[in-house]
N, C-alpha and C positions, 0 to 999 in steps of 0.2 A: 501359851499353848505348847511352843516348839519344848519347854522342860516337860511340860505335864507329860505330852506326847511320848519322847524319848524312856521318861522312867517308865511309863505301863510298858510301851513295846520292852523294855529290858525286863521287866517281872515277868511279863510272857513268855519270854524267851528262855528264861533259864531251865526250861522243864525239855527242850532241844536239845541241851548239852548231853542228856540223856542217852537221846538216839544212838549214839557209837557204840555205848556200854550193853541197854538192851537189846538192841537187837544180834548183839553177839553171845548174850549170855540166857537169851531166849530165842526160839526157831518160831516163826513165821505159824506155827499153830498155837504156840503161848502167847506170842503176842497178839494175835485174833482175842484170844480171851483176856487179855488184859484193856484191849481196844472194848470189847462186850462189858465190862466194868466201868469202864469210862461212861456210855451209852446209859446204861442202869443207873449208874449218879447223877445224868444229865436227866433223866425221867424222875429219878426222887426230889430233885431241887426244883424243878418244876410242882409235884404236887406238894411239898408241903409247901413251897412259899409263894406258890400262885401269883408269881410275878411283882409283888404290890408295895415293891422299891420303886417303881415307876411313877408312882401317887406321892412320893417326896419332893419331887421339884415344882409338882402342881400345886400341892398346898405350900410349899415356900414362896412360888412367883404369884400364885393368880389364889392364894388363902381362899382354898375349896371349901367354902362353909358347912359342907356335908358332911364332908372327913374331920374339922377343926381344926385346933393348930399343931403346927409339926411334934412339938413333944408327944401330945395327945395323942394323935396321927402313929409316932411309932411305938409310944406305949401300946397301940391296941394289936399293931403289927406284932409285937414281940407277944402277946398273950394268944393271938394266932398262932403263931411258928410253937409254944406253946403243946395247945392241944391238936396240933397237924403232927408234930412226930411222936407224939402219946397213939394217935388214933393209928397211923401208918407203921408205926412198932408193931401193933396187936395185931395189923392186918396180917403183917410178914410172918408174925410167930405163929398163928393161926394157920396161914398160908405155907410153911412149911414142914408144920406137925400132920397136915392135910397129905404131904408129899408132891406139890406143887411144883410146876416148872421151874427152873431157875437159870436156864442156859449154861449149866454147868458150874457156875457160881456157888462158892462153899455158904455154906449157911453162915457163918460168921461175920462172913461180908456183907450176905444181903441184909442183916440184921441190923449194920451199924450206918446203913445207906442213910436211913431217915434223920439222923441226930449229925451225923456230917454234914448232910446237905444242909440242916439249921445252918451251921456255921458259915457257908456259903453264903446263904439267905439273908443273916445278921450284917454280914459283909458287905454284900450290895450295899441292903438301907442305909448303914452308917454310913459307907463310901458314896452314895448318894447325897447322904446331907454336908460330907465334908467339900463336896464340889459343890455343890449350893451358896458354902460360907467361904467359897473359893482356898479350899486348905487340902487343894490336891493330892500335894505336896506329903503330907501328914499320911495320909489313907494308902500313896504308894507303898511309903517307906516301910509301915508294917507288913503289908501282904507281900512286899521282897523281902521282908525279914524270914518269915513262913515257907516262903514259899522256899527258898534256898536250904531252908532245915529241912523243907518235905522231899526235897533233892537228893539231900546229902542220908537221912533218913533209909530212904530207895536203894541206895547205893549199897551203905553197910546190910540191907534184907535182903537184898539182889543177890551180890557177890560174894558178901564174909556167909551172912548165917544162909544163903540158898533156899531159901524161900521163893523163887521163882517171881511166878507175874504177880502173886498177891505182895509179895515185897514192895513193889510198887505202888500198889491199891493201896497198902497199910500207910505208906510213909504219905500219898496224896492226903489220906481222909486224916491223919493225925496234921499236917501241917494246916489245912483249911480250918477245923477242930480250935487250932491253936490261934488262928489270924482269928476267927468268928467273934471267940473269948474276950481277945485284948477289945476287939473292937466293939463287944458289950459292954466292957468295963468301961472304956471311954465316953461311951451314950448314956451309961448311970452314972460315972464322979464327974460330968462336966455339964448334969443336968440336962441334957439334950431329949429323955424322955422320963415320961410319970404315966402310973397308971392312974385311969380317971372312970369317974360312973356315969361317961358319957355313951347312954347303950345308944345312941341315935345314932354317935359317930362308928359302932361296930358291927350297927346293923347297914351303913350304907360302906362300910369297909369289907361286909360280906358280900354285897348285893355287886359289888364291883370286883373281887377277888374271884367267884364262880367262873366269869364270862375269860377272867384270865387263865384259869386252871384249864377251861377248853382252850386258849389261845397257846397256853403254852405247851399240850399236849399234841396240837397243832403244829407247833415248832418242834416237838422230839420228832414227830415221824416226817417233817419235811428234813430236818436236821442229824437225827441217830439214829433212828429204825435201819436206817441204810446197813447198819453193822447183821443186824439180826437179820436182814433179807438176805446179806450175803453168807451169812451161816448158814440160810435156810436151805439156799439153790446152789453152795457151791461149797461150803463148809470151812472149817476154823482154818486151815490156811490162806486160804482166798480171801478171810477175814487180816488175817496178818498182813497180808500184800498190801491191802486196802486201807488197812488205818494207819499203815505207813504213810502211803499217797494222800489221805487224810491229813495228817499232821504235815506233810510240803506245803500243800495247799491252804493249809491253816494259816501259813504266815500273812495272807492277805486277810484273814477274819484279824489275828493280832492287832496288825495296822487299824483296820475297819474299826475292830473294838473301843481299842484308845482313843481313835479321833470320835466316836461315838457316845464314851463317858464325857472328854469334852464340849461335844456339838449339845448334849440334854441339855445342859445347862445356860450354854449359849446360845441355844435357839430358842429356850424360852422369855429369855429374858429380850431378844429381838422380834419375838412372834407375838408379845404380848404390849409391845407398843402399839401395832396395829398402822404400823407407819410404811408409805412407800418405798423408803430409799431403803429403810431396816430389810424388807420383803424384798428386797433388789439382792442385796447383800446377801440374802437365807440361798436366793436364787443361783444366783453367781459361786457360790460355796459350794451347793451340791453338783453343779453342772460339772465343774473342776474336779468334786472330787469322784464320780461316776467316770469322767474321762482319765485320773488317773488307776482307777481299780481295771478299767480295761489294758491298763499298760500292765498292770503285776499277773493280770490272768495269762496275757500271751508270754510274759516273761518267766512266771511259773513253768508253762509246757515247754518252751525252751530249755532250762537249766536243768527239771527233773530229771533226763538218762545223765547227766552228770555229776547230779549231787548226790542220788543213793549211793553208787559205788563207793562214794567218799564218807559217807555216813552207816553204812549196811553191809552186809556182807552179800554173796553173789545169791544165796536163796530168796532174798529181796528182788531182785532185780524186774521181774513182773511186775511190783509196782510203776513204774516210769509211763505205762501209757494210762495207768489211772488218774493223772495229775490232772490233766487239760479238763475235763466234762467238771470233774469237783473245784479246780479253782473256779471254773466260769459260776457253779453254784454261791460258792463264798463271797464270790466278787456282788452277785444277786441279793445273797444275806443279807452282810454290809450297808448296800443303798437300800433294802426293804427296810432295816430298823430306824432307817433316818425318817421313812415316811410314817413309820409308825409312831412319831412322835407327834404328826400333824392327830391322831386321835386322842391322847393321853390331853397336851393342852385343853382341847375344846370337850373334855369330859365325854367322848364317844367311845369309849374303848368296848364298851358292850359290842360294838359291830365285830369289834374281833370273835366275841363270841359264837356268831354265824358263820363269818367268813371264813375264820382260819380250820373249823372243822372240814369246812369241805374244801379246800386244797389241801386237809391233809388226806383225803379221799381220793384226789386226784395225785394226789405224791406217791401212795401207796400203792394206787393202783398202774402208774407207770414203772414204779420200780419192782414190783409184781412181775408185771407181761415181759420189761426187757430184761430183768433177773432170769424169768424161767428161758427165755430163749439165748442169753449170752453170759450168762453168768454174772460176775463182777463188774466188767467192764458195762454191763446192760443196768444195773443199778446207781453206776456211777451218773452214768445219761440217763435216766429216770431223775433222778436226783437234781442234775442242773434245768432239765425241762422244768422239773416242779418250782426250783425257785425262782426261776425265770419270770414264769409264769403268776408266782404268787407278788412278785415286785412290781409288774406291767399292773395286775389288778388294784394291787394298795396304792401305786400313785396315782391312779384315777378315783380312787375311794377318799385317798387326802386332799383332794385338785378340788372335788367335790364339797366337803366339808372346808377348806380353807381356799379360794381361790388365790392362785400367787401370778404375779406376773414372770411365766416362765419363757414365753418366744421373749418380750423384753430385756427379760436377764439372761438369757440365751446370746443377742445380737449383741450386746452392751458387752458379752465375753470374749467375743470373737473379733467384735470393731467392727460390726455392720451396723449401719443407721439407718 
């Protein structure tokens, strides 16, 4: 785990090295719209791949007979991903011969959102199945390859030819582009998936992608709507300040993330013995790891007025009291996705499809009322309420569907008997 660990947080992190360059070579209202770019890719990767990388470790551990077996499984994935950016192409080009909204976004960009995010999407699944066959290892090593070209990419659009924030956009969506590729060709010459005329397994592959298309449009507005609310109430610099204080606070989603491609795999294969001591173990892991996201949240609010100065120039500096309400959100993220893996094992993820709509009703609607009354800083705490709030509910939704011994692996952590 401690390698697995170390290389995603390092592939994470190289998109950091960044921050010196940007934000001196863009002002705090280009960087709002490059932040709005970000938000838009994070909405398109949601609807065309409807989350259903998450249905790879279920049919490798507990062989979902519904979906079939894993080849099948992503052969039907990939003829999804497929006709979702065939369909979401048409929508766009329709939608902006229409003269549609676009939050200022060049039509060029919004055109190429849907076929990038594939890439993304292809990425997952594969990097799904290669921690399944435990070849973690393998799956880093490419997406640090990408991702350091999508870096270095950025740099020469940024600075040599000036292209601004979409220099950035460009070099993000070509390096993802480029990781998707290698990691399709590796799931067609190593045999890992075939298309099959299994229409049972694509009708129960749809019948469970829908309820995720609402989950995961759930998770943009509890997650990136926050960009566009602060456009809305306070406008593209306050946008700048904010997705700075975003990316600080990010480094606790980082951490989260890695330990969380790890934990899928590893909790399935402990949550499907169905054994006490295994369920002691699940317990004791997340207790630990919920008590240490509360040390990086207060430790984020601590070090943010010290780090922008070192990272940003002084038109930044408004960011430092955004840090606290959005790490406490990320730290919330982080432990909600561990619970939501208590629905994917036992084939409930349809609940997602109720639930997550309406806290994203309530996400909205606090970052709404504290946006119109305080601006940024009111959406920031909109923001941590709603996640808060949405992790209290899923672990009583998971407690529900899988009872754990949680006061038992609670005392047994601390050394009460």
């Amino acid at each position: 785990m401690a390698i697995f660990l170390l290389g995603n947080i390092s592939n994470r992190a190289v998109p950091f090295l960044l921050l010196p360059v940007l934000t001196r070579y863009l002002g705090p209202a280009d960087y709002g719209n490059l932040g709005l770019f970000q938000a838009a890719f994070s909405l398109a990767v949601v609807l065309v791949g409807a989350s259903l990388h998450g249905h790879v470790p279920r049919v490798h551990y507990a062989r979902a007979q519904d979906l079939g077996d894993v080849p099948g499984l992503l052969g039907n994935i990939m003829l999804f991903l497929g006709a979702s950016v065939s369909f979401w192409t048409l929508c766009l080009v329709v939608w902006l011969a229409l003269g549609g909204w676009t939050s200022g976004l060049p039509g060029w960009v919004v055109i190429a959102l849907p076929v990038s995010a594939a890439g993304r999407c292809i990425l997952d699944v594969v990097g799904a199945l290669l921690r399944c066959r435990e070849k973690d290892l393998s799956f880093i090593a490419v997406e640090f390859l990408f991702t350091c070209a999508g870096v270095v990419l950025s740099l020469l659009l940024v600075c040599w030819a000036h292209w601004g924030w979409t220099g950035r956009a460009a070099g993000q969506m070509a390096a993802v582009l480029g990781a998707g590729s290698v990691a399709l060709a590796y799931a067609h010459f190593s045999g890992s998936w075939r298309l099959t005329g299994d229409a049972g397994g694509r009708r129960a592959l749809l019948r469970s992608g829908y309820p995720l298309v609402l989950n995961g449009l759930a998770g943009f507005c509890l997650n990136a709507a926050d960009r566009f609310a602060v456009d809305h109430f306070a406008g593209k610099h306050d946008v700048g300040l904010y997705v700075l204080a975003v990316q600080l606070a990010s480094v606790i989603l980082i951490i989260g993330e890695s330990i969380n491609q790890f934990w899928l795999s590893w909790f399935n294969r402990l949550a499907s013995l169905h054994d006490h001591e295994a369920d002691l173990r699940i317990v004791r892991a997340t207790v630990g790891y919920a008590m240490g996201l509360a040390g990086m949240t207060f430790g984020a609010a601590l070090l943010a007025p010290v780090a922008i100065p070192l990272i940003s120039t002084s038109a930044f500096a408004g960011a430092a009291v955004l840090v606290f309400p959005l790490a406490i959100a990320a730290a919330a993220q982080s432990l909600y996705k561990l619970m939501v893996h208590y629905l994917f094992l036992h084939g409930r993820s349809s609940l997602l499809g109720w639930w997550s709509p309406a806290m994203a009703v309530v996400s909205i609607g606090s970052m709404a009322f504290l946006g119109s009354q305080f601006g940024a800083i009111g959406v920031a705490t909109g923001c941590a309420i709603s996640w808060s709030l949405n992790l209290v509910c899923m672990f009583f939704i998971a407690r529900r569907i899988r009872p754990m011994p949680w006061m038992e692996g609670i005392k047994t952590l601390v050394g009460v008997r």
